[in-house]
C-alpha positions in Angstrom: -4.3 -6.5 -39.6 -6.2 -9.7 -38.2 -4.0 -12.2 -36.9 -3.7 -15.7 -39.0 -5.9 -18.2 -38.5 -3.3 -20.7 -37.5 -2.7 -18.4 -34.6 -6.3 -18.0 -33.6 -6.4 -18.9 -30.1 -10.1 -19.4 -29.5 -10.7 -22.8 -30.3 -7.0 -24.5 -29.5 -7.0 -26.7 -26.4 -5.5 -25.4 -23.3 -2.2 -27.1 -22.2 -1.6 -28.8 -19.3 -0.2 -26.4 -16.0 3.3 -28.2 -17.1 3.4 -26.9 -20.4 3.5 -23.1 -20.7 1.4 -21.7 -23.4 2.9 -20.3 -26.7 5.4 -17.4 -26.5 2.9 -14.0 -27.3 4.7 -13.5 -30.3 1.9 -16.2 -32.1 -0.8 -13.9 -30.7 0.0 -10.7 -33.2 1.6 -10.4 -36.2 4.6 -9.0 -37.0 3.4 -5.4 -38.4 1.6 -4.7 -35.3 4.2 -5.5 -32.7 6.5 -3.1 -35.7 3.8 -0.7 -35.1 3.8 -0.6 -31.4 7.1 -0.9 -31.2 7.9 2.1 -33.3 6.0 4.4 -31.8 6.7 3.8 -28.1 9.8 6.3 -27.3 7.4 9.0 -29.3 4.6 7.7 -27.0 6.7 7.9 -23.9 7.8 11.6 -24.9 4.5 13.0 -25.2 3.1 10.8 -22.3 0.2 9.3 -24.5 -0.3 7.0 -27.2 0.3 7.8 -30.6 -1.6 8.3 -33.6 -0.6 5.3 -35.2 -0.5 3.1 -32.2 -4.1 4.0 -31.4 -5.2 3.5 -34.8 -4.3 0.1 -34.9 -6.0 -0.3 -31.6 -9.0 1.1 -33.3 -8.9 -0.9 -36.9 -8.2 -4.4 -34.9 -11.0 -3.2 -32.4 -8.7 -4.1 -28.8 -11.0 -2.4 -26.9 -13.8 -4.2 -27.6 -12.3 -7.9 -26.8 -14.4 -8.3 -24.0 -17.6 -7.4 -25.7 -19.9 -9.8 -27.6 -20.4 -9.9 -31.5 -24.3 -7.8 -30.7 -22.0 -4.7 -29.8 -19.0 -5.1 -32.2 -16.6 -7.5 -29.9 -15.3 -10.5 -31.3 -16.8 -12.5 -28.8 -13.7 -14.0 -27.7 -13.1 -16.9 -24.8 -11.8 -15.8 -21.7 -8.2 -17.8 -22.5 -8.5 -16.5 -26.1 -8.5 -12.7 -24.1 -5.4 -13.4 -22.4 -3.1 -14.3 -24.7 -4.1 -11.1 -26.6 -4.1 -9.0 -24.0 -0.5 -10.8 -22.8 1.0 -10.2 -26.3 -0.1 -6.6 -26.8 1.9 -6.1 -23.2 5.2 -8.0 -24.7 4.6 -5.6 -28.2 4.7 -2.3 -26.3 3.8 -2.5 -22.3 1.6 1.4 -22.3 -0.5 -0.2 -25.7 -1.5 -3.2 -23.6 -2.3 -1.8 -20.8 -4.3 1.0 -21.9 -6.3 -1.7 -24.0 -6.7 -4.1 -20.8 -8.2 -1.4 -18.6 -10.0 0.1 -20.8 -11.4 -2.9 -22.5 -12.1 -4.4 -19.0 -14.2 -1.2 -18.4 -16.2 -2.2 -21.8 -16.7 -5.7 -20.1 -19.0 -4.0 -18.1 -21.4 -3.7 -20.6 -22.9 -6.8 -19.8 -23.9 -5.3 -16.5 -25.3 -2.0 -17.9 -28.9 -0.7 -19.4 -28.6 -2.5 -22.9 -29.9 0.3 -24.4 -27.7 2.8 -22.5 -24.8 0.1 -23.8 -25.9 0.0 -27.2 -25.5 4.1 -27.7 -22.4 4.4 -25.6 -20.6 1.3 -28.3 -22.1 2.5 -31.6 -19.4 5.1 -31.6 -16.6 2.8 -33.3 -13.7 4.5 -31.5 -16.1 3.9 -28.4 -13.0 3.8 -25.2 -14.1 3.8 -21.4 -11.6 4.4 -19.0 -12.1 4.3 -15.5 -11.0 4.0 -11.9 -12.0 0.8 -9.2 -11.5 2.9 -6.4 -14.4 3.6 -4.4 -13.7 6.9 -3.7 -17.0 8.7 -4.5 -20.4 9.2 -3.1 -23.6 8.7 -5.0 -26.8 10.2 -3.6 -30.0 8.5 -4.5 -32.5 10.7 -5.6 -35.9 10.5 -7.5 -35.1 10.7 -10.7 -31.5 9.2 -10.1 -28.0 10.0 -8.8 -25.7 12.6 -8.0 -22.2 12.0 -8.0 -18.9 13.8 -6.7 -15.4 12.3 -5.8 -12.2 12.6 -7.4 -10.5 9.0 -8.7 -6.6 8.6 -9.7 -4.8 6.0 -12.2 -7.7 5.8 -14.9 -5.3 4.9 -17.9 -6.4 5.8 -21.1 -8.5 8.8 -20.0 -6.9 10.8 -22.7 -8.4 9.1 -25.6 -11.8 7.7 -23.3 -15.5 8.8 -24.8 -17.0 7.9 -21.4 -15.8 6.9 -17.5 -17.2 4.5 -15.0 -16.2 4.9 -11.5 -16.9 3.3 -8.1 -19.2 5.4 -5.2 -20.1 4.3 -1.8 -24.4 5.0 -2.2 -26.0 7.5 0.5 -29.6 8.1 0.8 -30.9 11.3 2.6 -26.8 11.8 3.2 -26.8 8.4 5.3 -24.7 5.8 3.5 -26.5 2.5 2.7 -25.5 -0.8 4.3 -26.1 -4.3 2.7 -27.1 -7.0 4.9 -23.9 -8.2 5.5 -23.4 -4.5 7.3 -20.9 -3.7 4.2 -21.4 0.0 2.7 -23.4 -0.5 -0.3 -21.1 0.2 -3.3 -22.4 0.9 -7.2 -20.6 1.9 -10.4 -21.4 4.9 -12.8 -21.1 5.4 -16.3 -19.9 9.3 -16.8 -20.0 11.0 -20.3 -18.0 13.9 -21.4 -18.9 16.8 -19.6 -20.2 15.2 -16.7 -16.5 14.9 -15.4 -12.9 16.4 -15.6 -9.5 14.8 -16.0 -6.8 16.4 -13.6 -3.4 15.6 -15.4 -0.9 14.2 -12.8 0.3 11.0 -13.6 4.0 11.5 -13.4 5.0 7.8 -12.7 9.0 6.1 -13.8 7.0 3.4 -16.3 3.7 3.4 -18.1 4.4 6.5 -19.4 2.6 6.6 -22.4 -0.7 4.9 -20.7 -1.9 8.6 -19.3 -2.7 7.5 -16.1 -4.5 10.6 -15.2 -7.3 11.1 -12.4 -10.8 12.4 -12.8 -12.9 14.3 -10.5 -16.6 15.1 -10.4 -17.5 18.3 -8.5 -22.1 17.6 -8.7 -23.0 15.5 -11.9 -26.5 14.7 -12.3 -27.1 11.2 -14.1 -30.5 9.6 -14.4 -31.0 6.1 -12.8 -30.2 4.0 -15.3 -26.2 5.3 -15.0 -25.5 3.2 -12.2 -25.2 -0.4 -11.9 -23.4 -3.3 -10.1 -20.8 -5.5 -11.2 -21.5 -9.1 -9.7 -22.9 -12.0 -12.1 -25.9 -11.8 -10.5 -26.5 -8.4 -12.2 -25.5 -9.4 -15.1 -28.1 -8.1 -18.2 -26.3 -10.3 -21.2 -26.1 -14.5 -20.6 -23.0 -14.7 -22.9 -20.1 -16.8 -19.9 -18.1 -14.3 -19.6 -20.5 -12.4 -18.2 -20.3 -15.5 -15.7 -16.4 -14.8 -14.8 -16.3 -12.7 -11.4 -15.1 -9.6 -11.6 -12.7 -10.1 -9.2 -10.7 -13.1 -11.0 -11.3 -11.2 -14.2 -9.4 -8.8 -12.9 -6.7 -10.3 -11.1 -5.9 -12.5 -14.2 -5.7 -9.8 -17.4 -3.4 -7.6 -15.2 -1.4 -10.6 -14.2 -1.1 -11.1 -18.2 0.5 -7.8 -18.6 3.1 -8.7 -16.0 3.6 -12.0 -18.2 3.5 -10.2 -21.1 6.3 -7.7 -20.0 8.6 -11.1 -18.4 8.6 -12.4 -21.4 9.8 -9.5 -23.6 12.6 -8.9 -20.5 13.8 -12.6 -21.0 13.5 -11.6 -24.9 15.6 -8.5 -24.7 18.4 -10.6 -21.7 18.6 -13.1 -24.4 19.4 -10.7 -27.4 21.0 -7.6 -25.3 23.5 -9.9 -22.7 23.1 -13.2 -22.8 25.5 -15.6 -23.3 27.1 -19.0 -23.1 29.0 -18.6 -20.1 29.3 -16.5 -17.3 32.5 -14.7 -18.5 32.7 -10.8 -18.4 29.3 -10.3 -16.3 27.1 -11.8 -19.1 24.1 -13.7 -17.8 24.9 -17.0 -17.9 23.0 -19.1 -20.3 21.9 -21.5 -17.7 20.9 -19.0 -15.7 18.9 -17.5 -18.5 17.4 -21.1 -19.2 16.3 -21.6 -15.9 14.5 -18.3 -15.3 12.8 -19.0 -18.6 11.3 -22.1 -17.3 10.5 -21.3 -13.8 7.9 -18.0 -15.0 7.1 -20.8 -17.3 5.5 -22.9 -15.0 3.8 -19.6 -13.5 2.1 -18.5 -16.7 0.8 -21.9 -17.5 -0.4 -22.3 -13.8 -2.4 -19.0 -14.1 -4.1 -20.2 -17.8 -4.7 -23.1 -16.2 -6.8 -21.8 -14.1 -8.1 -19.3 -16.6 -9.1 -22.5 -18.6 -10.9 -24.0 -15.4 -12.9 -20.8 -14.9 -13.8 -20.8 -18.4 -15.0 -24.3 -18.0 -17.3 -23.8 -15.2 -18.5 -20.4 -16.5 -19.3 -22.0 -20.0 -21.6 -24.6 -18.3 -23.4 -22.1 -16.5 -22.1 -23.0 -13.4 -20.9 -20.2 -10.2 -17.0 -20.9 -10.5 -16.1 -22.7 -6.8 -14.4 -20.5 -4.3 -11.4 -22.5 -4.9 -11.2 -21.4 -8.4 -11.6 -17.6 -7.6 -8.6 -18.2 -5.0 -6.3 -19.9 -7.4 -7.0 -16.5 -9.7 -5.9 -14.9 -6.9 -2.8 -17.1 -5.9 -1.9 -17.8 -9.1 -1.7 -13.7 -10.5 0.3 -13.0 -7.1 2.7 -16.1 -7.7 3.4 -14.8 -10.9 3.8 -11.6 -9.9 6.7 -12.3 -7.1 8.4 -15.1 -9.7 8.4 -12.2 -12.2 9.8 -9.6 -9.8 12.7 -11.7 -8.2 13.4 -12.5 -12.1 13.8 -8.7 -13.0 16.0 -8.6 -9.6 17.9 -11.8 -10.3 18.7 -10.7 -14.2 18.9 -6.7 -14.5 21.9 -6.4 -13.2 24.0 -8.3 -16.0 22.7 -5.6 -18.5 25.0 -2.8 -17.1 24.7 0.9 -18.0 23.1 -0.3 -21.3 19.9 -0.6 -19.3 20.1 2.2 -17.6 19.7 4.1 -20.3 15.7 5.0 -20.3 15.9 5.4 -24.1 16.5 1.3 -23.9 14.0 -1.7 -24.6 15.0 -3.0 -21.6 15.2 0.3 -19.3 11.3 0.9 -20.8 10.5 -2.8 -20.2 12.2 -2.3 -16.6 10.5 0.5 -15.7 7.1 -0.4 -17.2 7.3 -3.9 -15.3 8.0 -2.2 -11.9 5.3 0.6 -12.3 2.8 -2.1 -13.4 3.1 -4.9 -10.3 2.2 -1.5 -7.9 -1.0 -2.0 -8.9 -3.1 -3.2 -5.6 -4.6 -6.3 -7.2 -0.7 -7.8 -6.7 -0.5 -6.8 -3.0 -3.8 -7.9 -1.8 -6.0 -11.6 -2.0 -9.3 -12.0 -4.1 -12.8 -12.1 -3.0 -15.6 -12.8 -4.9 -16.9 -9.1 -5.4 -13.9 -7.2 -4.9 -13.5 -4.3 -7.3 -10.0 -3.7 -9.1 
């Protein structure tokens, strides 16, 4: 279920930061936001994705968005990503989210052992979850690593072929310092077996995403497991391989909040909106203006998605001021969205209160989302998620 080629994103010239880019719905067609949509109050139920839901995520290949056409990605520009990963979250918030974490956690194929990457994304249903907490130790040892920690929030886990997680390294128990005097940090690639999902993700929204944590008690892994996620590391030359991982990031979870807005404005528009204010309706000009105020955010933020793209596509390290306009940019949109929510939930009444709404899911699935740390907290260079 490919979408049309008039709505193929990867070639179309970027507006300017006046002009918001094209409502999501151009990004997917209409059977696939039907099939998302269908299945989300199932999804919610059983606290996973469903069948269907994930085998359109499998058939259109989601997951593997941020992978070039050598392992089976569609080699897609980082703008191009965006929008897709913004319309999947305004089809069915869980669906886009699992696909932008886990898909992010693909991305980091450019960064691993090709060969190592080439077995791990031969399996066609190939799904990495994973957690950007550093909250594990590697030892380094002759042959390799040994790994224990425990790691929370790694969405999608339920349907993931392999992990990556985040460890502080320690050599003869003595953690390693860079020169900068920062603890020397790597990333793992865990298979099944080598780890063990501990159910407990009992949060309002995001139900469906299975946002369960993962532990490792004494896992073994040769050396080629680990690696670092900077460009410098980088084993692939495709640009987006170039993007920092930090604004990479920041801007496809800030896309899921934009995603989400949009569909809330959607369903305020359709559920209570109105003409005039009469009989606590939202009034229209009301409506109007919060339309064009997150506007203005989401072109601002693929503005500077564009501008990254630029620099990253003439092999050039993006400037610090880029990688803190990522930063700005994903947390401006993040407090425009949330004084929006504020500002408009209240004209729906007990009609979105009721959880087995669009907009209660929507509500809840925003507000669940923008915890995430990236939205709370500015962006370096390096910075893990």
């Amino acid at each position: 279920m490919r979408r049309p080629d008039a709505t193929d994103t990867t070639s179309q010239p970027m507006e300017s930061p006046s002009s918001p880019p094209p409502h999501p719905e151009t990004c997917l067609p209409a059977p696939a936001v039907a099939i998302l949509r269908d299945a989300a109050a199932e999804a919610e139920r059983a606290a996973c994705l469903q069948p269907a839901q994930l085998r359109l995520v499998h058939d259109e290949r989601w997951l593997r968005i941020a992978l070039p056409p050598a392992l089976g990605g569609p080699g897609l520009d980082l703008p191009a990503l965006l929008r897709l990963e913004e319309a999947l979250a305004w089809a069915d918030g869980s669906t886009g989210w699992v696909v932008t974490l886990c898909a992010g956690a693909a991305w980091f194929a450019g960064f691993l052992d090709p060969a190592l990457a080439a077995r791990v994304f031969a399996d066609a249903h190939a799904c990495i979850a994973g957690s950007g907490a550093t909250s594990g130790e590697a030892e380094a040892t002759a042959s390799g690593w040994r790994l224990r920690g425990r790691w929370r929030y790694a969405s999608g886990i339920e349907h993931a072929t392999a992990v990556t997680a985040n460890c502080r390294v320690l050599r003869n128990g003595v953690p390693l310092r860079d020169a900068r005097g920062e603890p020397v940090i790597r990333a793992f690639l865990l298979e099944p077996g080598e780890y063990r999902v501990e159910r407990e993700w009992h949060a309002m929204g995001m139900v469906a995403t299975g946002s369960h944590a993962f532990a490792v008690d004494d896992a073994r892994l040769p050396a080629e497991r680990g690696f670092a996620i900077e460009a410098a590391a980088a084993v692939r030359d495709e640009p987006l391989y170039r993007v920092p991982f930090a604004a990479f990031a920041a801007l496809t979870l800030a896309v899921n909040l934009a995603g989400l807005t949009v569909r809330f404005l959607d369903l305020c528009a359709a559920s209570f909106g109105s003409r005039d204010s009469a009989r606590g309706n939202v009034p229209r000009r009301q409506l109007d203006a919060a339309r064009d105020g997150f506007g203005r955010q989401r072109a601002r933020l693929y503005a500077n998605a564009e501008a990254l793209w630029r620099a990253c596509m003439a092999d050039r390290v993006p400037p610090d001021a880029l990688l803190a306009e990522a930063g700005a940019a994903s947390a401006a949109l993040a407090g425009r969205a949330r004084a929006l929510f504020a500002e408009l939930y209240p004209y729906g009444g007990l009609r979105a209160a009721d959880t087995r709404s669009p907009v209660n899911r929507v509500w809840r699935d925003f507000h669940t989302a923008s915890q995430h740390a990236l939205f709370t907290r500015p962006v370096s260079r390096d910075a893990g998620a």
